[in-house]
N, C-alpha and C positions, 0 to 999 in steps of 0.2 A: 567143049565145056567152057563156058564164061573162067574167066580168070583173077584172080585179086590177085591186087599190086602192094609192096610196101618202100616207100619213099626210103633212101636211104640216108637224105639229105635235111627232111623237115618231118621228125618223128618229135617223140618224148628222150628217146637218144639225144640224141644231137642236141636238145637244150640241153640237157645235164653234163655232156661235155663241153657244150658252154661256158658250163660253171666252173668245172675243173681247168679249162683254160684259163678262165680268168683269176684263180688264183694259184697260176701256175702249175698245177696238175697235169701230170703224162696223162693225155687220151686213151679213151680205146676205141674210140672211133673220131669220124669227123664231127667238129661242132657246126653250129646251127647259124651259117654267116649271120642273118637277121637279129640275131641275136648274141652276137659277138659285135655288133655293131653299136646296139645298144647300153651292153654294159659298158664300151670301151667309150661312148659318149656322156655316159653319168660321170665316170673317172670316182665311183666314191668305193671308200673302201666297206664298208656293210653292202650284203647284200638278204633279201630276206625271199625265199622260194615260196609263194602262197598257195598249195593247191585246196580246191573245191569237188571233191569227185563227185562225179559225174556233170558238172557245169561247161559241159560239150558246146560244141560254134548251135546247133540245134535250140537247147535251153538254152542259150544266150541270148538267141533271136527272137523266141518266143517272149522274154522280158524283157528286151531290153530297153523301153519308153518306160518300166517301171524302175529302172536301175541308169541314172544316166551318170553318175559318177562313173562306174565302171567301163561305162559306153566310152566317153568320151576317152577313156585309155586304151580305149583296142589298138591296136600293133599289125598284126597280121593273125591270116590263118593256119595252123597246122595240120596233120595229124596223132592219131595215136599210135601203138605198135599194136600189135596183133599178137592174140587177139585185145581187142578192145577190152580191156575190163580191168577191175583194181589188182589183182591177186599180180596177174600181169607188168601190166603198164603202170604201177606205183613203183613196183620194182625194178621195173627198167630207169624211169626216172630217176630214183634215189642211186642207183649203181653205176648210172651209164653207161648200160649191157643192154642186151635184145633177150628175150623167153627163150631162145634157142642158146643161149647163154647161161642162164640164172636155173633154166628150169621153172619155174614162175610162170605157170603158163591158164591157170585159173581157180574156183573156189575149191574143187575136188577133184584131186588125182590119187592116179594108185601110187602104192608104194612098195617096192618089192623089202625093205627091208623088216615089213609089216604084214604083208601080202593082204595088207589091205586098201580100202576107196578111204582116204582122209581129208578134210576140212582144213586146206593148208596152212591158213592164218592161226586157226583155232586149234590147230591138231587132234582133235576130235573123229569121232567114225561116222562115215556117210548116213549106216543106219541105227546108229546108237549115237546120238548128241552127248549119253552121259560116262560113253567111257576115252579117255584119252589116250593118246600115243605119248610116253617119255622113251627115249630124248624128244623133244620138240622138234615134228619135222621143217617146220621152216626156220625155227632159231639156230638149231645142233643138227639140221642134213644137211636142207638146202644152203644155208648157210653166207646169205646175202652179205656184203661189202660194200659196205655204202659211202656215198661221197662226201660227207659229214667227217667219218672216218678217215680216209683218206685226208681232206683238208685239213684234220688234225695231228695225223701223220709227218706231215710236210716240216711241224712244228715253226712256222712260219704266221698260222694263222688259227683262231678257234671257230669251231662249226659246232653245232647242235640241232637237233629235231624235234618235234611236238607232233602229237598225234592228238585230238580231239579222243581216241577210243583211250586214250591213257589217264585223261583229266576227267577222273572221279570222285563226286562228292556225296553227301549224304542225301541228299534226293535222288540223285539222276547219276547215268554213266552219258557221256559227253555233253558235259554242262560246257554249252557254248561261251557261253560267260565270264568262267573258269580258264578255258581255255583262251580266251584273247588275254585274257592278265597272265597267263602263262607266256603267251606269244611275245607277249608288252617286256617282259621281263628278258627273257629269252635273246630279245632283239639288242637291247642295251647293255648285253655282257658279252655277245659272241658276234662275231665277224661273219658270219654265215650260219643263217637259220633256216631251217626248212620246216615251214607249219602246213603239218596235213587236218583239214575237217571230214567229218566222216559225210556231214550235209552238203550239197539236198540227196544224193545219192538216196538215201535210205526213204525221203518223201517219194521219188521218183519213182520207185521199186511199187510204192504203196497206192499213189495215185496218178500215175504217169504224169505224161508232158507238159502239160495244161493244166492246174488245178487250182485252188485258191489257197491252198496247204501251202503250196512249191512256190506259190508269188512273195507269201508272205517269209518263209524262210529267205528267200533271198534276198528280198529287202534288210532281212534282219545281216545277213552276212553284209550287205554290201556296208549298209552303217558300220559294221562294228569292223570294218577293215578301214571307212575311212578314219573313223574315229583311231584307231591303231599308226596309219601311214601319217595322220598329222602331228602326232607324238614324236615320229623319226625321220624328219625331214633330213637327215643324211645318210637315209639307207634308201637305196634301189629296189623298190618289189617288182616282184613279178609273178603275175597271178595266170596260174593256167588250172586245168581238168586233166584230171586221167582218161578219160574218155566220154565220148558223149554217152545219148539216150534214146530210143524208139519204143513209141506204142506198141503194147504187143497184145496178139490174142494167144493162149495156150495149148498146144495140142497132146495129146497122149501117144506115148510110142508103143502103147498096148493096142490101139485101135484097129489095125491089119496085126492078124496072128499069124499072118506068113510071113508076113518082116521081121515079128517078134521072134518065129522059129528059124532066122536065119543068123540069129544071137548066143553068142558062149557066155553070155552074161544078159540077163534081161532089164538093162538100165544101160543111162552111159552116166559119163566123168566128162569133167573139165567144166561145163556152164550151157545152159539150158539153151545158147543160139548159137554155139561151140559146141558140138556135141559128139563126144568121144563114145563107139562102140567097138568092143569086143567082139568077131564072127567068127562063126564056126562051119558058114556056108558062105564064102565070097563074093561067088558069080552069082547066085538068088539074090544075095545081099546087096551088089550093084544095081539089079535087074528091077528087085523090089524098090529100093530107095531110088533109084530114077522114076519109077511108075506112080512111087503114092507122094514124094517130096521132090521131084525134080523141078518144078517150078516155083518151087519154096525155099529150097538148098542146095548150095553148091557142093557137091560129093566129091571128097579127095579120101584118095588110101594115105596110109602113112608116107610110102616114097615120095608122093607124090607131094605131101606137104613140107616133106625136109625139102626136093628138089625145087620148090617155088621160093623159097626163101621168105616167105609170107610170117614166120615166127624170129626171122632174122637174119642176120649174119656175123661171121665170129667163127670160134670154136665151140663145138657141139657140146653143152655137160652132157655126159655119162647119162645123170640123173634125168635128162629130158626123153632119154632114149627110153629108157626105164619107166618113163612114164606114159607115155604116149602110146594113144589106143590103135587100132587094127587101119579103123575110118573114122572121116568125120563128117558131117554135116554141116554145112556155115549158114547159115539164116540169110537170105535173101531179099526177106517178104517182112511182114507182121508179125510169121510166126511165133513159137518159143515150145521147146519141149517141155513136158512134166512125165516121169518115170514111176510116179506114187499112186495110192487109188482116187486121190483128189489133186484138182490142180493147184500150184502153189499158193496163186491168187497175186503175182504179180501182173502191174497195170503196165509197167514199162520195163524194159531190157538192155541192154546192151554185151558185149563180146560178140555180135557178127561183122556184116560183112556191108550192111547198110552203110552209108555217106553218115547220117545221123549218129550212130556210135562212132566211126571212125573220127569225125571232123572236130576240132578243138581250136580255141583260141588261147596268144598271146598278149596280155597286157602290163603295160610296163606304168610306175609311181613313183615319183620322185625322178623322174629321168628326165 
């Protein structure tokens, strides 16, 4: 069986304890030479973490003679952690942990202390949007420690974050707008800021990789960032993606009913090119998923995903164990699962196994 690798050197790790090196923070992993080189070359004391999710090394390429500001700052390439996706790899960022760590490992996982499929960000149910889980399972279980925190810990230095899904106004929830005067602000009080945009992520979702939706949004971010980095010509940005993007087409995991009957549960968790199921028949279940997706997905059992080290390294939370399904399938190809009677009607994807989600870029401002 084909194999995926995870870089232990050049992830979404390894920048974040960049950060925490650079403002004297105990690691918990190794940081990101290339990027210890950088901040130790600016020598300034701001520093401002910009991400764009989904704005992968893939989107980049495809715009990038429409974005030449941001061009002419490329640095290098990296990857993401695994799997590729925000629920993930925002969290690994912001904590300078691995999914194998944090538990963070995509949009819906079970929970045993629910014993149900929940919407991690959201805490919501898989098949009920309108009823909620309290306590909040990623604020009060999972219960992330982030490097923000940390830097403020130190009491050495001030840190803060911005979320674009925070900055809501009486028209719109993520008024972009809103958010960079929050950014602006943000920047000029605190020593270390970390501003997340929810875009183009959510264009990407709606009209893949290519579209005239996705050109024009990121023209709009690239202005309004440069417009932002000439305001603070003594702070350091550094603008990366949680992961990239791939076209996809959708397929249904209802389509062979002999795959479907080798299921304890007839859907999966975790993210539609990540795709976690429950069996109740193993060896059908291997035999099948090789026969109807083995040229579309890479098929690991659970051992076999802890023993790859593919979700990380560290000490295992509890809660990942707890969460983590029987098998999984890793996308390959194009494809993308849908589990419902219609397909989602996304145009593009990411959390597999593709170069295209995995690959990310580093660019440095003011440096």
């Amino acid at each position: 069986m084909e194999k995926l690798y995870l870089d232990k050197e050049k992830t979404l790790v390894n920048l974040s304890n960049s950060i925490l090196r650079y403002f004297n923070i105990d690691t918990f992993h190794p940081s990101l030479k290339e990027a210890d080189e950088i901040l130790a070359k600016s020598n300034k004391k701001k520093v401002a973490l910009v991400l764009f999710d989904g704005y992968g090394k893939n989107i980049f390429n495809i715009y990038k003679e429409s974005t030449p500001f941001i061009a002419t700052h490329y640095k290098f390439d990296m990857l993401s952690v695994f799997p590729p996706t925000t629920v993930a790899a925002t969290t690994s960022l912001t904590t300078a942990k691995y999914p194998i760590e944090t538990a963070h490992l995509g949009w819906i996982q079970h929970f045993k202390k629910y014993n149900s499929e929940i919407v991690v960000f959201i805490s919501n149910d898989k098949f009920d949007g309108s009823h909620f889980y309290y306590p909040h399972v990623q604020s009060d279980i999972l219960k992330p420690h982030y490097i923000w925190q940390l830097i403020n810990e130190s009491q050495k230095y001030n840190a803060t974050s911005i979320s674009s899904y925070e900055v809501k106004t009486k028209t719109r929830e993520d008024d972009m707008d809103a958010f960079f005067e929050r950014a602006d602000d943000a920047i000029s009080n605190h020593d270390f800021s970390y501003l997340y945009s929810s875009y183009p992520d959510h264009l990407l979702h709606l009209y893949g990789c290519s579209s005239e939706e996705v050109r024009k949004n990121i023209i709009f971010l690239e202005r309004k960032l440069k417009e932002l980095i000439s305001r603070h010509p003594d702070t350091l940005f550094l603008l990366i993606a949680d992961h990239g993007f791939k076209d996809c087409e959708e397929i249904s995991i209802r389509e062979h009913k002999d795959f479907l009957a080798t299921l304890s549960k007839d859907y999966f968790l975790i993210e539609p090119t990540f795709a976690g199921f429950y069996v109740k028949d193993k060896a059908n279940f291997e035999k099948l998923a090789k026969k109807y997706y083995g040229d579309k997905f890479l098929i690991y059992s659970k051992q076999e995903l802890l023993e790859s080290h593919l979700l990380g390294y560290g000490e295992i939370n509890p809660l990942t164990l707890d969460t983590l399904c029987d098998y999984f399938l890793i996308s390959i190809s194009k494809y993308s699962f849908y589990d419902g009677d219609e397909p989602v009607g996304f145009k593009g994807v990411h959390a597999g196994g593709n170069k295209e989600e995995r690959e990310i870029c580093l660019f440095a401002f003011n440096d």
